[in-house]
C-alpha positions as CSV (number, residue, x, y, z in Angstrom):
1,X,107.5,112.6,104.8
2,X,109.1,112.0,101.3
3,X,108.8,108.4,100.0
4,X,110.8,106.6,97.1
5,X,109.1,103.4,96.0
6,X,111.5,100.4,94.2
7,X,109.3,98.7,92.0
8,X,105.9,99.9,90.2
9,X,104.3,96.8,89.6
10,X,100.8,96.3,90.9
11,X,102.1,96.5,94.6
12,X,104.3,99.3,93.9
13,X,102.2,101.2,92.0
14,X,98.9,100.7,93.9
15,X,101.2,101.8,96.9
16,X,101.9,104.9,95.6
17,X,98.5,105.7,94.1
18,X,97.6,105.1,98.0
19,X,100.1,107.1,99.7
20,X,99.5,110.3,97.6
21,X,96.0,110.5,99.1
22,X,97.9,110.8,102.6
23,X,98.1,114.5,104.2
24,X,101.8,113.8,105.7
25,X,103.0,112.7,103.0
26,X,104.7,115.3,100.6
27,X,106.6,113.4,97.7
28,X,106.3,109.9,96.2
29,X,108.6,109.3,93.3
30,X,110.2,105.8,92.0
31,X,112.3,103.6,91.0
32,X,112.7,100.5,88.8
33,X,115.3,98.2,86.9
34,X,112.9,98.3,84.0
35,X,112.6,101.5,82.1
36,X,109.5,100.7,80.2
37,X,107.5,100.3,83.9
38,X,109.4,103.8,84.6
39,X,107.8,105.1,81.6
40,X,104.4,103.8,81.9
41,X,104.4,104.7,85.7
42,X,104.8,108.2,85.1
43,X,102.1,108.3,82.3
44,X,99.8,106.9,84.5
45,X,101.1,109.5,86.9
46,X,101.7,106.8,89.9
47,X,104.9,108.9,91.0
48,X,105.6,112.6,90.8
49,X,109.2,111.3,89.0
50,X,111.7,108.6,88.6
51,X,114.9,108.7,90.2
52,X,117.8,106.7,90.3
53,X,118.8,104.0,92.7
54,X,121.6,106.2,94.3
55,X,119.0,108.8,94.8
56,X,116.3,106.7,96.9
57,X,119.1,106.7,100.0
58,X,117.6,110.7,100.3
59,X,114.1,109.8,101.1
60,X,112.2,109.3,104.3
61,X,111.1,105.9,103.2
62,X,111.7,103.7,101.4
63,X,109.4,100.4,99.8
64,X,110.8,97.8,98.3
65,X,107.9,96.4,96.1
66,X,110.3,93.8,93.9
67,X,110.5,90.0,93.7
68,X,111.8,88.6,96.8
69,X,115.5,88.1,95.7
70,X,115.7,91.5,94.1
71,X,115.0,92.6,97.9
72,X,117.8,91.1,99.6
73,X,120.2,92.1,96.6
74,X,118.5,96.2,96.7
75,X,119.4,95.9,100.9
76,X,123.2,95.1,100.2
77,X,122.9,98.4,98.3
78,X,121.5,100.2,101.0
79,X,123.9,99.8,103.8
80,X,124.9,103.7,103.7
81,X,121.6,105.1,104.4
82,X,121.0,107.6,107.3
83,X,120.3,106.2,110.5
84,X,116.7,107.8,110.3
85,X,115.4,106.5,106.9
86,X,113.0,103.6,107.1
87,X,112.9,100.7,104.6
88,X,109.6,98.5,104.4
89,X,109.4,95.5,102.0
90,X,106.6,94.5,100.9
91,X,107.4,90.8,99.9
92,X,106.2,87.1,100.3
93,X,108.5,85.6,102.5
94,X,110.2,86.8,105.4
95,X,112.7,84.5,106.8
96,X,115.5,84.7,103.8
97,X,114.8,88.1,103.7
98,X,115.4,89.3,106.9
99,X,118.2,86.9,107.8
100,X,120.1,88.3,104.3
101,X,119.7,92.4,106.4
102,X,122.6,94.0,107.1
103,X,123.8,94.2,110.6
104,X,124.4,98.1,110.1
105,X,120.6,98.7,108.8
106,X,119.0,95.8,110.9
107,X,116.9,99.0,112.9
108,X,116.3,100.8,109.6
109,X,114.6,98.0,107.9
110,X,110.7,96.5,108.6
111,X,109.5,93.4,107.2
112,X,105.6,93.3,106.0
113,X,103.5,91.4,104.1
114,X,100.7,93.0,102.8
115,X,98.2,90.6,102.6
116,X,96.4,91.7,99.1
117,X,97.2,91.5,95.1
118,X,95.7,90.6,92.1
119,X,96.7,88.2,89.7
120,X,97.9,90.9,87.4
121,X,101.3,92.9,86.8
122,X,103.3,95.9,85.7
123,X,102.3,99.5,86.3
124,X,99.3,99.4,84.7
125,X,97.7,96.6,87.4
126,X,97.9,99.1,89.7
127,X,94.9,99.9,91.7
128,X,94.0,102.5,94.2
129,X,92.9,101.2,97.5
130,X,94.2,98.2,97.2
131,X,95.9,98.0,100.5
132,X,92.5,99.6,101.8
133,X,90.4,96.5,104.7
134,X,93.4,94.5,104.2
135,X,95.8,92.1,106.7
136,X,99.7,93.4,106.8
137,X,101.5,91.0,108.8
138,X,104.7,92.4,110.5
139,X,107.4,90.3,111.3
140,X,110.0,90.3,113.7
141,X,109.1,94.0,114.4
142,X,110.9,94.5,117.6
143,X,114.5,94.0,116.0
144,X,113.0,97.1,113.9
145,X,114.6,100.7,115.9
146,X,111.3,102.7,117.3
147,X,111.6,105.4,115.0
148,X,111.1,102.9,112.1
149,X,108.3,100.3,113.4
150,X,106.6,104.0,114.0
151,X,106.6,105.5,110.9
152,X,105.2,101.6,109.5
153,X,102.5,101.5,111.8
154,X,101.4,105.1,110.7
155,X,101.7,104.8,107.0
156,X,99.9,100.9,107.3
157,X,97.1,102.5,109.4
158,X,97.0,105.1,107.1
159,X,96.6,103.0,104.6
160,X,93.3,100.9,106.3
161,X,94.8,98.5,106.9
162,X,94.3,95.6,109.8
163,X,97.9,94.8,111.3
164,X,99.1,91.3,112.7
165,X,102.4,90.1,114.0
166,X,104.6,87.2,113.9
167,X,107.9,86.0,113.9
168,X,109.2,85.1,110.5
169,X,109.0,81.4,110.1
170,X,105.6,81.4,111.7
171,X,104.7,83.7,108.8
172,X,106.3,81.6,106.4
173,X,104.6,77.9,106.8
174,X,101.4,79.8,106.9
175,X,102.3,81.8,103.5
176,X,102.9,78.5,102.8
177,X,99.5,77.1,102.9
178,X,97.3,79.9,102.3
179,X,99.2,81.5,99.4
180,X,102.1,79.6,98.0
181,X,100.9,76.3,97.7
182,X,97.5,77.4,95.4
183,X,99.6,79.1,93.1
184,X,102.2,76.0,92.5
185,X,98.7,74.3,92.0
186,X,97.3,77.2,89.9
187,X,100.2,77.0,87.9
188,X,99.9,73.1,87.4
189,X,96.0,73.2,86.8
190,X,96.5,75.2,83.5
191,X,99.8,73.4,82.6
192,X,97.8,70.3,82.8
193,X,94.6,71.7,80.2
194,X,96.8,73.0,77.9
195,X,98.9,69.8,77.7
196,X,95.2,67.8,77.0
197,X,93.6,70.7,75.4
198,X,93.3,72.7,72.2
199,X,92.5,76.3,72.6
200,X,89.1,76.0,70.8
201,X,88.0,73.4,73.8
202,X,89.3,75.6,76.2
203,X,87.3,78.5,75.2
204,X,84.5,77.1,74.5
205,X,84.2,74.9,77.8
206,X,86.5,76.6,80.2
207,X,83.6,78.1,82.8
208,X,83.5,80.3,85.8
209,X,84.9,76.8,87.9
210,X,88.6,76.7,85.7
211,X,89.0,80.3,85.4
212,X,88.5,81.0,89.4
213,X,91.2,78.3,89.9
214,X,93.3,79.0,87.2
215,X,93.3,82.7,87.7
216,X,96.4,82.7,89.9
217,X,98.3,81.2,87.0
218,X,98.2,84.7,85.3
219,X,100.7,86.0,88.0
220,X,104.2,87.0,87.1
221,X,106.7,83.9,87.0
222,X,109.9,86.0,88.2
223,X,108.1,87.0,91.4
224,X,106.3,83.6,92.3
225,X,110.0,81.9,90.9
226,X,112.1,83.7,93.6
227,X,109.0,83.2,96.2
228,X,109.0,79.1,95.4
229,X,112.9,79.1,96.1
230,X,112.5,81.3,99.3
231,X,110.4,79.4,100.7
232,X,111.2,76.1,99.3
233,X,110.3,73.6,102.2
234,X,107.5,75.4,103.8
235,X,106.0,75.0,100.0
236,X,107.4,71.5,99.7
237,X,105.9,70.1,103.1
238,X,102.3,72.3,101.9
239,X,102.6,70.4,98.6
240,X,103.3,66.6,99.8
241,X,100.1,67.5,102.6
242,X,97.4,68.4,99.7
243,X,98.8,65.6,97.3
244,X,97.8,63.3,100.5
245,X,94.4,64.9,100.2
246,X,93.9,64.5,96.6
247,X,95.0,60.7,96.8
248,X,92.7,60.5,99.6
249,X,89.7,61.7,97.4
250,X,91.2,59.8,94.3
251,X,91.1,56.7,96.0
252,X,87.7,56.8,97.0
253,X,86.3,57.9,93.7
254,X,88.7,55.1,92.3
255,X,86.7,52.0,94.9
256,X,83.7,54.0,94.2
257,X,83.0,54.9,97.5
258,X,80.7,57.3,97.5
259,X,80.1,57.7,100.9
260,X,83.8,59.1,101.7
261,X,83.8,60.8,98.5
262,X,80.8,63.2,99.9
263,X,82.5,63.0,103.5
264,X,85.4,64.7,101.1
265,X,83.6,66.7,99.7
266,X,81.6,68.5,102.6
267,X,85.1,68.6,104.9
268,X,86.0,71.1,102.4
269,X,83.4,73.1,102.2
270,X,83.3,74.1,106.0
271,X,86.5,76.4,105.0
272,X,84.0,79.4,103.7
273,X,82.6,78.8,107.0
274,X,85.5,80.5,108.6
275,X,85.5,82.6,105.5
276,X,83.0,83.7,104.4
């Protein structure tokens, strides 16, 4: 099985540190719209070579590992590809996505979501085993054609990982609240110390509490830019339900109730209970 990978970011290029390992799997090579990853992917030696976009069409499979719009724009490309080739994204949100497939490669195409990442980017965030113990959720899988929700199941299993399945919208209110809405807060928890903040304070104070919670913040703007306009009003709705919470607890630190402030307080910590 020959596999071309589009994009070598982390996902990308963890992906095809991954597959390599795999005895049915002869070739990765790679693709991607900037040349400096291409370059740095193939002295890290993620991919054996890069090709061109054209040239993917002649592999077995194909990943898209790109920002969410650059997905449904790379599957408008792809509408000549055999009937047998398989094409797996690997992105955030599923719903835009798969309503944007062509009719003509509807059965080629699967839609995952590898549930794993850093907050890092670029080839050189790659990192083997990442996909290793982790959830892929596969969506809408039975509007996949046999051959292709096959050769996804093999290559995820492959892989370690633990498979779930959904329909898309279900997958994207929870995406919703478990990943997008911490980094739109991420994001607005540094944008808030740096507006208060001068970098001396923030090194000097800034302890393992900020950095956990700003962490997420470090992750690429074009990717989490095109997943926040995906998914807009599964975000939106996940938004408006935290800031309830937050007035909640703002109120009662505000009338100095201390009593609900605790009952705030411990509510949230049963979470790691289900966790942990």
């Amino acid at each position: 099985m020959n596999v071309a990978i589009i994009g070598l970011g982390l996902m990308g290029g963890s992906l095809a540190l991954s597959l390599k390992k795999l005895d049915f799997i002869e070739d990765v090579v790679g693709f991607d719209h900037n040349k400096e990853h291409e370059k740095q992917a193939l002295e890290l030696n993620l991919v054996k070579k890069i090709i061109t976009f054209e040239e993917v069409k002649n592999y077995d499979v194909v990943f898209l590992a790109i920002p969410v719009d650059g997905v449904i724009a790379s599957l408008k490309n792809l509408i000549n590809i055999p009937k047998n080739t398989t094409v797996i994204d690997l992105g955030s949100t599923k719903s835009k996505i798969i309503s944007s497939v062509p009719p003509q490669i509807r059965e080629n195409f699967v839609a995952a979501h590898p549930m794993t990442g850093t907050e890092n980017f670029g080839p050189s965030a790659a990192v083997e085993g990442l996909y290793e113990g982790s959830v892929v959720v596969l969506c809408s899988l039975e509007d996949s054609g046999e051959l292709q929700a096959s050769v996804a199941r093999k290559i995820f299993k492959a892989l370690g990982m633990k498979k779930s399945f959904m329909n898309a919208h279900e997958h994207d209110r929870h995406a919703a609240f478990i990943s997008h809405m911490p980094h739109a807060i991420s994001y607005s928890i540094a944008n808030t110390v740096m507006n208060q903040e001068n970098k001396n304070n923030i090194l000097a104070l800034a302890a393992g509490g900020f950095r956990s919670m700003s962490r997420l913040a470090k992750s690429s703007p074009n990717m989490w830019e095109d997943i926040f306009r995906q998914n807009k009003d599964n975000l939106l709705e996940a938004i408006e339900l935290f800031e309830d919470e937050l007035q909640l607890l703002k109120k009662n630190i505000k009338d100095e109730n201390w009593d609900n402030v605790h009952k705030n307080i411990e509510s949230g910590t049963k979470l790691h209970d289900i966790l942990d």
